[in-house]
C-alpha positions in Angstrom: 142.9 223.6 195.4 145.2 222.5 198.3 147.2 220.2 196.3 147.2 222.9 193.5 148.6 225.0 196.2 151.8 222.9 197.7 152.6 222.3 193.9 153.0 226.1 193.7 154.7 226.0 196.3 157.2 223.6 195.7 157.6 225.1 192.2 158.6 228.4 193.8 161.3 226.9 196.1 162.7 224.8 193.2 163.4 228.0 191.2 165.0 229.8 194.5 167.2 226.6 194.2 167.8 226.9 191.0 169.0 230.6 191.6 170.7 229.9 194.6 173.0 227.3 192.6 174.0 229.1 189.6 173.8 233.1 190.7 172.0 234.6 188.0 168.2 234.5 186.7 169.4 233.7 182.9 171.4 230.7 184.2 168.7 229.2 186.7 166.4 229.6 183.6 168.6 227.8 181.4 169.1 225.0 183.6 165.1 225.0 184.5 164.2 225.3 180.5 162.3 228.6 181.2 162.8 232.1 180.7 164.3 234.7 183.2 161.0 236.6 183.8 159.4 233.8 185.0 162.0 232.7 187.6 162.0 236.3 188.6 158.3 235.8 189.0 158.8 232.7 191.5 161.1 234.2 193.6 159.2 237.8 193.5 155.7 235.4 194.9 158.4 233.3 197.3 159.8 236.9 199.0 156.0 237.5 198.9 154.7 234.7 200.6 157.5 234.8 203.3 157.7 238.2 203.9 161.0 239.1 204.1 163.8 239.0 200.7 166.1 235.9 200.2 168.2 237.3 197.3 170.5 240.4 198.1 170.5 241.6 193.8 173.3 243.2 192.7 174.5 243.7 188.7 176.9 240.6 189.4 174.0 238.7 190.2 171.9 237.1 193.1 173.4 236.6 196.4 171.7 234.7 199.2 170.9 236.7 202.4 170.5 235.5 205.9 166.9 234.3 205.4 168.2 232.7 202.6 170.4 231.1 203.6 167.9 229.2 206.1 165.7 228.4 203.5 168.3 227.0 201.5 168.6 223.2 203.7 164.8 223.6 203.8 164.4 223.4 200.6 166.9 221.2 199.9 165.3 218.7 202.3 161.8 218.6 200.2 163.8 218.7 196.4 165.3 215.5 198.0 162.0 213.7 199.1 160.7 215.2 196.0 163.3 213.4 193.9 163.2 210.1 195.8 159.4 209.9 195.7 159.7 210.6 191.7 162.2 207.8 191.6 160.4 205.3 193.5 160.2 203.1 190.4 161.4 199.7 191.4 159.0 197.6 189.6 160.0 199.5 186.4 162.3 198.4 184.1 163.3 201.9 183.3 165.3 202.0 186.3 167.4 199.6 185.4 171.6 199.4 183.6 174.4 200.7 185.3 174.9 203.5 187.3 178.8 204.6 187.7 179.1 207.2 190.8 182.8 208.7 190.8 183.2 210.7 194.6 186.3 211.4 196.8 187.5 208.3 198.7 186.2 210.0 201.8 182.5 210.6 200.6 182.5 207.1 198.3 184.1 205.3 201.0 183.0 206.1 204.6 179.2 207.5 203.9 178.0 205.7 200.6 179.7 202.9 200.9 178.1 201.5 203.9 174.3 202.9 202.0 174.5 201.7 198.6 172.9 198.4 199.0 170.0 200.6 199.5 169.8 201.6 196.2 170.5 198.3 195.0 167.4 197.4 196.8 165.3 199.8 195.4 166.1 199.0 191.8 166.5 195.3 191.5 167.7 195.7 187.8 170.2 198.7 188.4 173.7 197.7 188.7 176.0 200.3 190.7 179.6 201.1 190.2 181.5 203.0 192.9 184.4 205.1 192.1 185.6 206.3 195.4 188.8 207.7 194.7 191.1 211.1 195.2 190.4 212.6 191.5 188.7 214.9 189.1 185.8 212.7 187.1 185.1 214.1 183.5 181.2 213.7 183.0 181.6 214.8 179.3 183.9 212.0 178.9 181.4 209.3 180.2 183.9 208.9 183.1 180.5 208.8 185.4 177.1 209.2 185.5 177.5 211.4 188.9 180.6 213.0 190.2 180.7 214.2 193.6 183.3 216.8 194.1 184.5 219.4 196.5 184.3 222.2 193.9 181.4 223.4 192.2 181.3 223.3 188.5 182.8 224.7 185.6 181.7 223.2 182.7 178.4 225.0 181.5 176.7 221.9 180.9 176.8 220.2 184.1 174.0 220.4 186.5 175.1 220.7 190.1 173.9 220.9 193.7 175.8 221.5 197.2 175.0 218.6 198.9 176.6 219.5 202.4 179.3 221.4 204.1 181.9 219.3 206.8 184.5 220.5 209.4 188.2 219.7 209.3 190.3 219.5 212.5 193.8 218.8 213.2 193.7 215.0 214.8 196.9 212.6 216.5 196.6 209.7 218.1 196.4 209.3 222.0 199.7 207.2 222.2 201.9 209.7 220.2 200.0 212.6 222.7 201.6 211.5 225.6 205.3 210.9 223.8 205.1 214.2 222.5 205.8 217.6 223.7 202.3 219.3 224.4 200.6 221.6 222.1 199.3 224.3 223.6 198.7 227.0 220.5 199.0 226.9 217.2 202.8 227.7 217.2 203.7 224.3 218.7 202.5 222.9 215.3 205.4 223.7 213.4 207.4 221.4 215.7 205.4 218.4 215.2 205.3 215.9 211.9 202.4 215.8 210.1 200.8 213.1 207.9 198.8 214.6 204.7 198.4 214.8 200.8 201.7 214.4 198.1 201.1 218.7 197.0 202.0 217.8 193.1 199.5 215.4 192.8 196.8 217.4 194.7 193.3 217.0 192.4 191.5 220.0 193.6 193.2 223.1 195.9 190.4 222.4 198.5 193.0 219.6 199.7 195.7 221.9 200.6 195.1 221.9 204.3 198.3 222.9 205.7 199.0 226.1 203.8 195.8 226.7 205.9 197.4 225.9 209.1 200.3 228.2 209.5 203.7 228.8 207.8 206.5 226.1 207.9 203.8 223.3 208.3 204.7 219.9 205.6 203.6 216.7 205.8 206.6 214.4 206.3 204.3 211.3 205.6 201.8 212.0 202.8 199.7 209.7 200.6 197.2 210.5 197.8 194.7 208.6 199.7 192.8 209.6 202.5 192.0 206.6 204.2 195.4 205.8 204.7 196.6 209.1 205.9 193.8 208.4 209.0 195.2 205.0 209.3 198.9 206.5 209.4 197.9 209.0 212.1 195.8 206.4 214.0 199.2 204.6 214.3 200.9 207.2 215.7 202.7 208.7 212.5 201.9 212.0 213.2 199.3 215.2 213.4 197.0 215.4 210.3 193.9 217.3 209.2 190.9 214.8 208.9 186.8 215.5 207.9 185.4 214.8 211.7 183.6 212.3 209.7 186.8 210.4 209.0 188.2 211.0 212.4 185.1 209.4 214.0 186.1 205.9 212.7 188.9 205.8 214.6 188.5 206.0 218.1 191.8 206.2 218.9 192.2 209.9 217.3 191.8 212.8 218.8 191.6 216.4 218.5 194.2 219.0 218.7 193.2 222.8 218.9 189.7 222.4 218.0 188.5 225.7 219.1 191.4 227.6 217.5 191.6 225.7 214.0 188.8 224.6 212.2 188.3 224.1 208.5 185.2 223.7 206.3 184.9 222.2 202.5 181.6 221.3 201.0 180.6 218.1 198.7 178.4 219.2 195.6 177.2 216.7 193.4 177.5 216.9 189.8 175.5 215.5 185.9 175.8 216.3 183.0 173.0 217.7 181.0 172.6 215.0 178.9 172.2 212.0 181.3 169.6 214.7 184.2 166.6 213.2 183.2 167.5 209.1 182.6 166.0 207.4 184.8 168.6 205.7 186.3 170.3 208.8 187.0 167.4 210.1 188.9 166.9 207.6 190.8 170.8 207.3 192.2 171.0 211.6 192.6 167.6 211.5 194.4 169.2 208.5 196.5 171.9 210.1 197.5 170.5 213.7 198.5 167.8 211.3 200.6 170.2 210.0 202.8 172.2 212.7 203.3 168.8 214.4 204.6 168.3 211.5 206.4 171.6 212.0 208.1 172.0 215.4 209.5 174.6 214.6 212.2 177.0 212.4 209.7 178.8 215.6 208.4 178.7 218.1 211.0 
């Protein structure tokens, strides 16, 4: 009866996920492969159990409220040891081909590149391709197996998860600091250079950072990639907005107006319906939301 219990449980926090993602019982259904009345049924016995509502319900859908919203890393913290523990399948050939993972050269680069041999280790026979580069991926084009993206999704038969928010501060080197006239508010920006991203060839609006900032802000230096814009401001090129994550690489960065300007994006991860339940799939999406559970701090 116990174990019958937690899988009830689980069951009912899976479908507030499911809910939680996509806004609307009829969607979460579809994407579950159930019908609205019994999703509404799960998150009626969730509310239930917990005492207090989740969903604020409104004719333009489901809307998470403050208790929600705590749930919401709870629950994605046991879908991901769920998913890891369903993938643990390193002795079966199943798991095995090649998995192609298409993510922002941020994401690809600084947090999965440094994991992946993980996964290789857990699947002897799965070979793993790493796209970690500035652009949109088209699932339905077999461009990857998993996208991660800073934009939920809009094609209706993609399957998608937030995977976790990150800050954005303004960042300089120490050496072009101390050459500089000080910057004491955010109107002192304007008379500074700044490093960032080429507009026109901007892959997502998420990226435009400096329209953010305050008026009459442009980057005088900008590149496409990421990586080099931090390697451009590390050398004294200029102010730029970095992910903390990023900035953290380079010891030599540091903060300007932290309190007063702070921005956040979120990664989501993204498959297409067709490829959700290969196995080699699984096992990479439950890898990836595993060690981003297992690395709280990395983001914030």
């Amino acid at each position: 009866m116990a174990g019958r219990k937690r899988a009830q449980n689980w069951d009912d926090l899976r479908h507030f996920l499911a809910v939680a993602r996509t806004g609307t019982l009829s969607a979460a259904a579809e994407a579950l492969g159930t019908d609205h009345t019994t999703v509404a049924r799960h998150i009626q016995r969730l509310e239930e159990r917990l005492t207090t509502r989740i969903f604020y319900r409104s004719n333009l859908g489901y809307d998470l409220t403050a208790s929600g919203e705590q749930l919401r890393p709870i629950a994605e913290t046991m879908e991901a040891s769920y998913l890891q523990a369903a993938s643990m399948e390193s002795e079966n050939p199943a798991v095995s081909g090649t998995i192609r993972i298409g993510a922002p050269d941020g994401f690809g680069t600084a947090f999965l590149a440094p994991r992946i041999h993980k996964l290789a280790a857990l699947h002897p026979k799965l070979e793993i391709e790493l796209l970690a580069t500035a652009r949109v991926f088209s699932l339905s084009k077999r461009e990857a197996d998993i996208g991660i993206s800073l934009t939920s999704p809009e094609h209706a038969r993609v399957v998608s998860r937030r995977l976790t928010d990150y800050r954005l501060h303004i960042y300089a080197s120490g050496d072009y600091l101390a050459a500089q006239p000080p910057i004491t508010s955010p109107a002192d920006l304007s008379r500074h250079g700044f490093v960032g991203y080429i507009e026109d060839m901007l892959f997502t609006p998420e990226l435009n950072y400096l329209s953010s900032i305050g008026p009459g802000i442009s980057a005088r230096i900008r590149s496409t990639n990421l990586t080099a814009q931090a390697y451009a401001t590390a050398a004294g090129s200029g102010l730029c907005v970095l992910p903390a994550f990023i900035a953290r690489l380079h010891p030599g960065l540091v903060p300007v107006l932290a309190e007063e300007i702070s921005l956040k994006r979120s990664f989501f991860m993204h498959i297409h319906e067709d490829n959700r339940k290969s196995a080699h799939v699984r096992a990479a999406a439950a890898f990836i939301t595993t060690e981003l559970a297992q690395s709280p701090g990395f983001f914030g």
